[in-house]
C-alpha positions in Angstrom: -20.5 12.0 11.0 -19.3 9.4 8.5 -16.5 7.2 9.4 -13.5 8.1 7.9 -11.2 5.9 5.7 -7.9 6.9 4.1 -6.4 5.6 1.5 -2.8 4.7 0.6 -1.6 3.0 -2.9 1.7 1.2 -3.3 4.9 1.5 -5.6 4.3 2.5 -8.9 0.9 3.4 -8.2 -1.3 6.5 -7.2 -4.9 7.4 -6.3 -6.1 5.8 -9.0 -4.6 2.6 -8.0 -7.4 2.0 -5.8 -9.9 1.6 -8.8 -13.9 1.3 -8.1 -13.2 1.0 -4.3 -12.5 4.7 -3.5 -16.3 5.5 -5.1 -18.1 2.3 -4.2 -17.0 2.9 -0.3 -18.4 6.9 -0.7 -21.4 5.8 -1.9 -21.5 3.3 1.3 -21.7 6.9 3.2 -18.1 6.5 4.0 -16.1 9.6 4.0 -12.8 8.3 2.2 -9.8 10.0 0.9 -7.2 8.2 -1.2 -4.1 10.0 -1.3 -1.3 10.4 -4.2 2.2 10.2 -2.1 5.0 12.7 -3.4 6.3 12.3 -6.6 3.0 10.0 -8.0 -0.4 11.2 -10.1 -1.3 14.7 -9.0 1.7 15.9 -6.7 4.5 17.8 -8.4 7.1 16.6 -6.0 10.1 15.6 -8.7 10.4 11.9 -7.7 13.9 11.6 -7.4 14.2 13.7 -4.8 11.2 12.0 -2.6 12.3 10.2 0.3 10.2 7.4 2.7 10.2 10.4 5.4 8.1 12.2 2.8 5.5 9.3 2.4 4.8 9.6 6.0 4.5 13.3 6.1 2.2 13.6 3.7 0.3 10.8 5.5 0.3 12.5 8.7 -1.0 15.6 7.1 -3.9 14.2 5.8 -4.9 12.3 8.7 -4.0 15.3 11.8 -6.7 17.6 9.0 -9.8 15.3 10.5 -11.1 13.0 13.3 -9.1 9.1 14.1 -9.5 7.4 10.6 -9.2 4.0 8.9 -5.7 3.9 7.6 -5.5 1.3 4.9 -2.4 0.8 3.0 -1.8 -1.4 0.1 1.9 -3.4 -1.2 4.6 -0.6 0.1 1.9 1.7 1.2 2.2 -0.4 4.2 5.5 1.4 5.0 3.6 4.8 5.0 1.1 3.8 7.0 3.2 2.4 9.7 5.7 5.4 9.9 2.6 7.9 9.7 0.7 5.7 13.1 4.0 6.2 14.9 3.9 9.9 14.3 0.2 10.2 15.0 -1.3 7.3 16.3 -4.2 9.5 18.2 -5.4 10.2 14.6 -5.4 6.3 13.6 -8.5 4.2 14.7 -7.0 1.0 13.1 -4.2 0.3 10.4 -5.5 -2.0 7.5 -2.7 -3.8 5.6 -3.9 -5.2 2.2 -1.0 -7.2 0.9 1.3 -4.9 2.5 4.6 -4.7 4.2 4.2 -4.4 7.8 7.9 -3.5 9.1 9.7 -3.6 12.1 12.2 -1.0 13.6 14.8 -0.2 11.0 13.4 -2.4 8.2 13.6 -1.2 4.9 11.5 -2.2 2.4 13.9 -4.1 0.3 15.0 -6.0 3.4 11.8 -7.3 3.9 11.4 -8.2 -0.2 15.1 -10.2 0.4 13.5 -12.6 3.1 11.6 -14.7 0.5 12.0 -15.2 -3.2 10.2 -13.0 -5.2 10.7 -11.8 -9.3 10.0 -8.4 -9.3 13.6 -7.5 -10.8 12.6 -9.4 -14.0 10.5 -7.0 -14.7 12.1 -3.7 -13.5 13.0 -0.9 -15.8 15.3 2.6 -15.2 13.1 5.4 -14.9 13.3 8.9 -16.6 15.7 10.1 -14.0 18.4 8.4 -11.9 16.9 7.4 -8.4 13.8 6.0 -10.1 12.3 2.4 -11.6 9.6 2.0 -13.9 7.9 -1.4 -14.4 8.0 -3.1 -18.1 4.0 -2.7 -17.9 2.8 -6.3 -19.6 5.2 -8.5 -18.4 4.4 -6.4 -14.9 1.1 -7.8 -15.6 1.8 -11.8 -15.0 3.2 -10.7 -11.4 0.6 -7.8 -10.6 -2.5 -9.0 -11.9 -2.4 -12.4 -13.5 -6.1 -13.1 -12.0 -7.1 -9.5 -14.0 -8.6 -10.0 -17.6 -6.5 -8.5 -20.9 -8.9 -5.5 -20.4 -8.2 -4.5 -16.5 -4.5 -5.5 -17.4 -4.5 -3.1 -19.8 -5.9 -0.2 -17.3 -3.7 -1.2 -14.7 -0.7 -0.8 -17.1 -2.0 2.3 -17.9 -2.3 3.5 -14.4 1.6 2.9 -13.8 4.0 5.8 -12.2 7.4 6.2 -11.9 8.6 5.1 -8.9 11.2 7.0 -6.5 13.8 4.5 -4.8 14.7 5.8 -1.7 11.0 4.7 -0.1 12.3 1.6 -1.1 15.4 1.8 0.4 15.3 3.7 3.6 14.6 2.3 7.2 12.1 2.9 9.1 11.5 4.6 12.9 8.8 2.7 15.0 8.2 2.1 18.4 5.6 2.1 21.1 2.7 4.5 19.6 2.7 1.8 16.2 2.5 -0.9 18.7 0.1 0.6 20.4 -2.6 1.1 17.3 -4.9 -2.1 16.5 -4.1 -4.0 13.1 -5.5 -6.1 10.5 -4.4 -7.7 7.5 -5.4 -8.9 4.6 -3.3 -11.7 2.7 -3.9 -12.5 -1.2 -3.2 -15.8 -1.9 -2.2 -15.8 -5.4 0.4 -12.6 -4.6 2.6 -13.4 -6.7 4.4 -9.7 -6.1 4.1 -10.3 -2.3 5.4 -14.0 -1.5 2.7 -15.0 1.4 5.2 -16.5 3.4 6.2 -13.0 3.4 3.0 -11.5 4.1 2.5 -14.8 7.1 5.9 -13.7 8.4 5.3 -10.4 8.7 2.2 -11.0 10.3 3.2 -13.2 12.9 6.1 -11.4 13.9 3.8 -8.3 15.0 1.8 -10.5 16.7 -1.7 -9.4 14.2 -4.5 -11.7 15.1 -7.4 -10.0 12.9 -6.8 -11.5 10.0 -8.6 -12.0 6.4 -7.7 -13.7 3.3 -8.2 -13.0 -0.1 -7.9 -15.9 -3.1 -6.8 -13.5 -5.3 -3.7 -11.4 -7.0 -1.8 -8.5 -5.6 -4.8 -5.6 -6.8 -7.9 -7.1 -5.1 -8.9 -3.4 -4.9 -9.7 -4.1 -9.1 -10.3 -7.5 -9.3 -12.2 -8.2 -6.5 -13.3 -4.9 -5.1 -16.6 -6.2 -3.9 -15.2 -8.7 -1.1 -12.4 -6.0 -0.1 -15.2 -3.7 0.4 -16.8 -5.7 2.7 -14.0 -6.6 5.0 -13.0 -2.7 5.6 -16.7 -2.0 6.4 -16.4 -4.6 9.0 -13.0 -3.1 10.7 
C-alpha cells in the first residue's frame, strides 16, 4: 500500500497552492491528497460563515476515510493540522509543519502573528463579504514570493482566495493526543510572511527536534518543490 500524505494549504490559498508537489509526490508512488478547506477553491462553504472548528473537521474527515497518514500543513494550515491530530491522532503518523504556525493551547493565530513584527497588514484588502480579507495580489508578491520569478508571481497571484477571518482569529483546543503525535518542521529562511524568530519560537516551545531548513521564501512548495520533496519522503 502506498504511504499516505495529506495535504493542507494556508490563508488565502487552496489545493492548488501546493503547485507541482501534489503531482511530483503521486508519481513518487505516494498516495497524496491535498485538500481545499471550507470556503477556498472547490468547496461551496460561503466563507464568511467558515470557522477554525470547520478547518479541523474537514481535516479529520479526510484523514478517519484511510490508514495513519502524513499530515503536512503549510503557513496557517498549521492550525488545521494541529486541531485535526488532537481530534484524531490514531489516524496521524507524523505532522509536517512547512513554514507553519504550530500553536499552543488557546493560541489563536493572530496571537502568534503579534509575537514578532511582521507586514502582512500592508498588504491586506476587505474581501467581497464582511468577515473576509483579500490580499492586494502584487504587492502580496514581495512578502509571499520575492524568491519566485515575474512569471510564478503571476500564477501565484492568480491562485489567491478569499480568506474567512474567524480561522484567523479563534483559539485553539489541544492537549495530550497533539503532544503525543511526532513532529517536524521546516523553516524558510527568507519568510518574509512568517518572521523565523517566529517559526524558531514556535519550535522550541513544543520542544520539535526534527528539524529542516529551507533558504527560501514562504511557497517552497513552487519555488523549490524539488528539495521539499525530498525532505517529506524522508519523514
Amino acid at each position: 500500500m502506498a504511504e499516505r500524505i495529506v495535504l493542507v494549504h494556508g490563508a488565502w490559498g487552496s489545493s492548488l497552492s501546493w503547485g507541482p508537489l501534489t503531482r511530483a509526490l503521486r508519481r513518487a508512488g505516494y498516495d497524496v491528497t491535498a485538500l481545499d478547506m471550507p470556503g477556498h477553491g472547490d468547496d461551496p462553504t460561503p466563507p464568511e460563515e467558515v470557522t477554525l472548528d470547520d478547518y479541523i473537521d474537514r481535516v479529520v474527515e479526510e484523514l478517519e476515510s484511510g490508514p495513519p497518514a502524513l499530515l503536512v500543513g503549510h503557513s496557517m494550515g498549521g492550525m488545521a493540522v494541529s486541531g485535526a491530530a488532537e481530534r484524531a491522532a490514531p489516524h496521524v503518523r507524523k505532522l509536517a509543519y512547512i513554514s507553519a504556525f504550530l500553536p499552543r493551547h488557546g493560541d489563536s493565530l493572530l496571537d502568534l502573528m503579534r509575537m514578532f513584527p511582521n507586514n502582512m497588514t500592508d498588504v491586506l484588502l476587505p474581501g467581497p463579504v464582511d468577515g473576509t480579507t483579500l490580499l492586494d495580489p502584487m504587492p502580496a508578491m514581495a512578502l509571499l514570493a520575492h524568491d519566485a520569478s515575474e512569471t510564478m508571481q503571476a500564477q501565484i497571484a492568480a491562485y489567491l482566495q478569499v480568506q474567512p477571518n474567524s480561522p484567523q482569529t479563534d483559539v485553539i483546543s489541544l492537549g495530550k493526543a497533539f503532544e503525543s503525535v511526532p513532529k517536524a518542521y521546516v523553516t524558510c529562511l527568507q519568510d518574509r510572511t512568517i518572521p523565523t524568530e517566529l517559526q524558531t519560537w514556535m519550535q522550541d516551545a513544543h520542544g520539535v527536534t526534527e528539524r529542516y531548513e529551507m533558504d527560501c521564501g514562504h511557497l517552497p512548495m513552487m519555488t523549490q518543490p524539488n528539495q521539499l520533496i525530498e525532505i517529506l519522503k524522508g519523514l
